[in-house]
N, C-alpha and C positions, 0 to 999 in steps of 0.2 A: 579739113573741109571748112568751107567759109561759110557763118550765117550773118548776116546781115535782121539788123531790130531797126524798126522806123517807127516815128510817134510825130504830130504835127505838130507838139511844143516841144522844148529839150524838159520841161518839165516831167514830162510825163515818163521818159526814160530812166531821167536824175531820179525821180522820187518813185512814184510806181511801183519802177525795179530796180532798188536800189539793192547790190548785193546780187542782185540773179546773173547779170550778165556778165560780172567777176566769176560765179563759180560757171558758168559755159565755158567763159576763153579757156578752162581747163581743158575741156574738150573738142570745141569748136576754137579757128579765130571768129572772133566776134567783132563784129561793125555794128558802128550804131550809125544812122541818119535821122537826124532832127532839123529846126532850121535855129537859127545862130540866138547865142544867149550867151550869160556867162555863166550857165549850167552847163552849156555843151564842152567846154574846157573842163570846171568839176567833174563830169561825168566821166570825163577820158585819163583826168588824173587819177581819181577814187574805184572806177575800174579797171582801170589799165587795159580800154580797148582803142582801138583808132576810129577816130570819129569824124563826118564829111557834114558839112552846112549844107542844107536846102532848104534853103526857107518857102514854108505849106502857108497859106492860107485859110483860117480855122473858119471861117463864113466864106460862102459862094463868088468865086471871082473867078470868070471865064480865062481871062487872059492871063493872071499869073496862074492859076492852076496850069494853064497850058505849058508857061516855061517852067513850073514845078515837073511835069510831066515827063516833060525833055529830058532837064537835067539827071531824075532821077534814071530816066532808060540810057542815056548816057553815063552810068555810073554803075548799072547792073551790068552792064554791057564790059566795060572794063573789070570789074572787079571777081567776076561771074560766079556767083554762090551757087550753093547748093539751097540753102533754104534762105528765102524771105520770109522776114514774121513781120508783120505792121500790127499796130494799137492804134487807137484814136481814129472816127471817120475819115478824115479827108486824108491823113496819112494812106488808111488805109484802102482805099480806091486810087488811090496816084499811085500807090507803091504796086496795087495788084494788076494794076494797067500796066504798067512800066514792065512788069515782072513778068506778065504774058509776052509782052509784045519783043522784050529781052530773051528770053527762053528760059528765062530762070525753073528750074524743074518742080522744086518744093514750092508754093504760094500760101503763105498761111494767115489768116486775119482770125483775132480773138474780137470778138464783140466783146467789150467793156462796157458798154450802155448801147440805148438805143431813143435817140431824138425824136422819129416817127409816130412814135401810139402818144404822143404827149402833142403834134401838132394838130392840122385839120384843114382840108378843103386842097388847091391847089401846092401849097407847101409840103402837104405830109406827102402826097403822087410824088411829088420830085427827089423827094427824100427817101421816099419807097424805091424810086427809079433807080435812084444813085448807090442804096445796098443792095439792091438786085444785079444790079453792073459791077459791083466789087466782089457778089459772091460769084459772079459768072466767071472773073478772070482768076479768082483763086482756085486753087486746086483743094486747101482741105480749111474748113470752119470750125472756128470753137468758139461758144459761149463763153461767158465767163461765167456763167451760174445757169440753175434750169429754170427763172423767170426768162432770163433774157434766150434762151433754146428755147423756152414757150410759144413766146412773142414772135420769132422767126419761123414758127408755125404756121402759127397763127394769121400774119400779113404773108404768107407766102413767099420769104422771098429767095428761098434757094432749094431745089430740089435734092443739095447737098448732104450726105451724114453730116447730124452736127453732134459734137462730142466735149461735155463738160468735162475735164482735166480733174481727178482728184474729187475735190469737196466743194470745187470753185474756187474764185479770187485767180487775180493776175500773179502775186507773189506772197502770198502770206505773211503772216506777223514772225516778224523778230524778235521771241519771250522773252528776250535777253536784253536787248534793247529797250520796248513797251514794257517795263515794267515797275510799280511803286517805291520796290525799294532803290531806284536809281537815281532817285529823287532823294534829297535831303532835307529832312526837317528844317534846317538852315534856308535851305532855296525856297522851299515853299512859304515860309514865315517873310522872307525879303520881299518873294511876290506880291502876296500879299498884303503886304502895306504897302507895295509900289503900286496895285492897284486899290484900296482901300477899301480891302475886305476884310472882313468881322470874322471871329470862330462862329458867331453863332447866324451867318449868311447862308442861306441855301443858294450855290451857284451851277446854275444851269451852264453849260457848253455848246455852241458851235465850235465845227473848224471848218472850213471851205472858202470858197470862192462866195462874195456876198451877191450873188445876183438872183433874179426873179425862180430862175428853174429849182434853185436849192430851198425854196420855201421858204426865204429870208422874211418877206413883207408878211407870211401869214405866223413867224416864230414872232418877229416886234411885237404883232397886232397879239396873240394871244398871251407875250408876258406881259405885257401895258395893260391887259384885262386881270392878269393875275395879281398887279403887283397894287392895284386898286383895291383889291378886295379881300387881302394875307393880314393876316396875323402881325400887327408890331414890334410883337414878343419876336417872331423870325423874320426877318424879311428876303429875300432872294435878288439875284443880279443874273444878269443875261450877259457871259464871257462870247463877243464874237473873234475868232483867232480864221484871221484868213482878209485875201486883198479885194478891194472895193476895186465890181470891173461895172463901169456904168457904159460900157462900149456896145456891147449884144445884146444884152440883159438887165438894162438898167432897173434899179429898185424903184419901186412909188416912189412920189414926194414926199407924201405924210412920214412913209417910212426912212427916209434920211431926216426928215425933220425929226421921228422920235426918237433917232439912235442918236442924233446931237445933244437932244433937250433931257433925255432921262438922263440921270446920273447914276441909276444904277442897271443901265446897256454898256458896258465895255469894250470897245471895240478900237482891240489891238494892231490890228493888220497883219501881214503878213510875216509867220515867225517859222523861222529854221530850223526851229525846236520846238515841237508842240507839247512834250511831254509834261513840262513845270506846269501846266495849262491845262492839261486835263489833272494834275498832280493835288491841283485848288480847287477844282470840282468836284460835285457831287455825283452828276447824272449830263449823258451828253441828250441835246435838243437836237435833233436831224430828219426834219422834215421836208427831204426832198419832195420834188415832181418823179426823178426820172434817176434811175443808175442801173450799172452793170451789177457791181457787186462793192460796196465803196467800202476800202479799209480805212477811213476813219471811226465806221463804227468797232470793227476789228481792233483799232487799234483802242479806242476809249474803253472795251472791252478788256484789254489785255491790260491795261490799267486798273482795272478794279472798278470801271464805274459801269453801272448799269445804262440800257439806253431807250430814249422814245423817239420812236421812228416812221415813217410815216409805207404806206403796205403795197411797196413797190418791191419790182425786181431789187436779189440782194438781199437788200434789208429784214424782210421778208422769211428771207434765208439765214438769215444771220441771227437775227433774234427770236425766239420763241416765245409769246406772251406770257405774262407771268413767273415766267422762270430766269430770262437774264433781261428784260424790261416789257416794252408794252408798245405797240402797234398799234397806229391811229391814222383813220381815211386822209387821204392824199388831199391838200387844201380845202384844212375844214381848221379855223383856230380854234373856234370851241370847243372839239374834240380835243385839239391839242391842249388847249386850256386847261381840261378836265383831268386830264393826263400830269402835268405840269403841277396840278395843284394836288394830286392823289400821291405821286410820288415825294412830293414836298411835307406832307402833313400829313403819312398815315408812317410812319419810324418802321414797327414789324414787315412791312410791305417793303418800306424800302431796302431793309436789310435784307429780305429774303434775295430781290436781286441782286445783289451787292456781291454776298455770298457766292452765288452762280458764275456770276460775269466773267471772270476770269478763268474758270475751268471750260467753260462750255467753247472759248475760244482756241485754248490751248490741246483739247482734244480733235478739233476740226482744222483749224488753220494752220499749224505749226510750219513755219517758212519751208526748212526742210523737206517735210514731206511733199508740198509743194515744187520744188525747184526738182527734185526728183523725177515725179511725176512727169512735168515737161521736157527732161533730156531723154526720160523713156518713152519719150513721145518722136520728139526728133528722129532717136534713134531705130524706133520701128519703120516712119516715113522714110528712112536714109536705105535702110535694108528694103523695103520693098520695092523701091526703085532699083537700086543695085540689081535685084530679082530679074525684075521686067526687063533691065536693060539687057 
């Protein structure tokens, strides 16, 4: 039987789920649709599934969503699966429109975040309008965590079962992969002087995308507050690992101005390995606005580093105060500040999380159980149609 996976970058396929849709072709053939990159060749080498270009549109465009539209029901249409699963919004309303109007039987969209409770006024309606029309043509919903199953409570937008898979998360951590001792004292010491950090630096982490929604402009503003008013005896550095998108989401001014002019904001760009990177860290900074269930705090976790997060869907989920880091109002720096500088300068505190961080992911996340979870998923949707039929 065929399942077909769609995402509106090839990113999100290549990275995401990386490893999942290798252990389906076990089961399923697997098709991936993305639109074109030179992930979408990675992808199809590293899992060895067969993979089709269509290039989605990540922001609102009438007329190529429209030939995105086509294409794709021009492709169910030949290809005729049994299940669609899309990620990612606009993937996943091209692909559940396509998939109705094809007759595809299965239609599955996992909400991985949710754009809407973070806009307001005519945008968030349209963006309400546009998951109401994707959950209308899919046949079955899944959150990716029970913030974001809240949330679609909450705004109404599918009178659908919706049903978190497991613990949450799209694919879980790899303990084998995420983990410190994969790192070498070696690696870590070369980084380290490649970016000219001290033993005795307290370095904060990001990893993501550097734009407004990931709480980029209120992380600068609240380590430019910290780093004014710390102890010269330690001083601390703010590691950004992730690509500068000034296209949707561009950062303030002030804040491209202060990641150029401090010398100790670091900001790497975009790396293919994030591991050596949280390996130099102490503690990850992740102050989002808005996510599903994001595995980078998963993964910073699985690394051994404690996290400060900001109390959204996810995150939320993921960390428990106190025990594997600390929880702080959604764009507030001062809070983050407070945060930033408690974890930095109280040692017992921080070790208690330090401690945790790693267990408390490995008992909830573990990839496995995860990938499981979702073929016994499949497989019950596969059987109850079979039923009906």
């Amino acid at each position: 039987m065929k399942l077909i996976r769609t995402s509106t970058i090839p990113l999100s396929l290549n990275v995401l789920l990386k490893g999942q849709l290798k252990f389906l072709n076990e089961f399923y053939e697997v098709v991936g649709i993305t639109s074109e990159g030179h992930l979408l060749d990675e992808l199809k080498q590293r899992e060895g599934i067969k993979t089709i270009e269509v290039n989605m549109e990540r922001g609102i465009s009438p007329w190529k969503d429209l030939v995105s539209l086509c294409r794709l029901y021009k492709i169910l249409k030949i290809e005729k699966p049994v299940i669609v699963h899309s990620i990612t919004p606009k993937a996943g309303l091209l692909t559940m429109l396509a998939g109705k109007i094809a007759g595809v039987p299965i239609r599955i969209h996992t909400f991985t975040g949710l754009i809407f409770p973070t806009r307001k006024g005519a945008v968030q309606k349209l963006l309400i309008s546009m998951d109401q029309l994707l959950c209308w043509a899919a046949t079955h919903i899944y959150p990716e965590g029970e913030g974001v199953k809240k949330d679609l409570l909450n705004y109404r937008i599918t009178s659908k079962p919706l049903k978190v898979i497991g613990n949450g998360n799209v694919n879980g951590i790899d303990l084998n992969y995420f983990s410190p001792e994969q790192i070498t004292d070696e690696q870590k010491e070369n980084l380290k002087k490649e970016l000219d950090i001290h033993d005795t630096d307290f370095v904060f982490v990001f990893v993501g995308r550097l734009v407004g929604d990931k709480g980029i402009n209120e992380l600068v503003e609240a380590f430019s507050l910290l780093t004014k008013a710390e102890n010269p005896q330690r001083r601390s550095k703010l590691l950004l690992v992730g690509p500068l998108e000034q296209e949707l989401d561009p950062l303030h001014p002030d804040t491209l101005k202060e990641i150029e002019r401090n010398p100790d904001i670091l900001s790497v760009g975009f790396q293919k390995d994030v591991r050596p990177y949280f390996a130099v860290s102490h503690a990850l900074a992740f102050p989002s606005y808005r996510e599903g269930f994001p595995n980078v705090v998963m993964q910073a976790g699985a690394m051994g580093l404690p996290s400060i997060v900001s109390d959204i869907n996810g995150c939320n989920e993921i960390i428990i105060e106190n025990q594997n880091g600390v929880i702080v109002p959604v764009k507030n720096s001062e809070k983050l500040r407070e945060a930033m500088t408690k974890i930095m300068s109280d040692q017992n505190y921080y070790d208690q999380l330090k401690i945790n961080a790693r267990s408390m992911i490995q008992s909830r996340y573990e990839q496995s159980l995860v990938w499981e979870a979702l073929l016994g998923e499949y497989n019950k949707l596969v059987k109850e149609r079979e039923y009906r039929v």
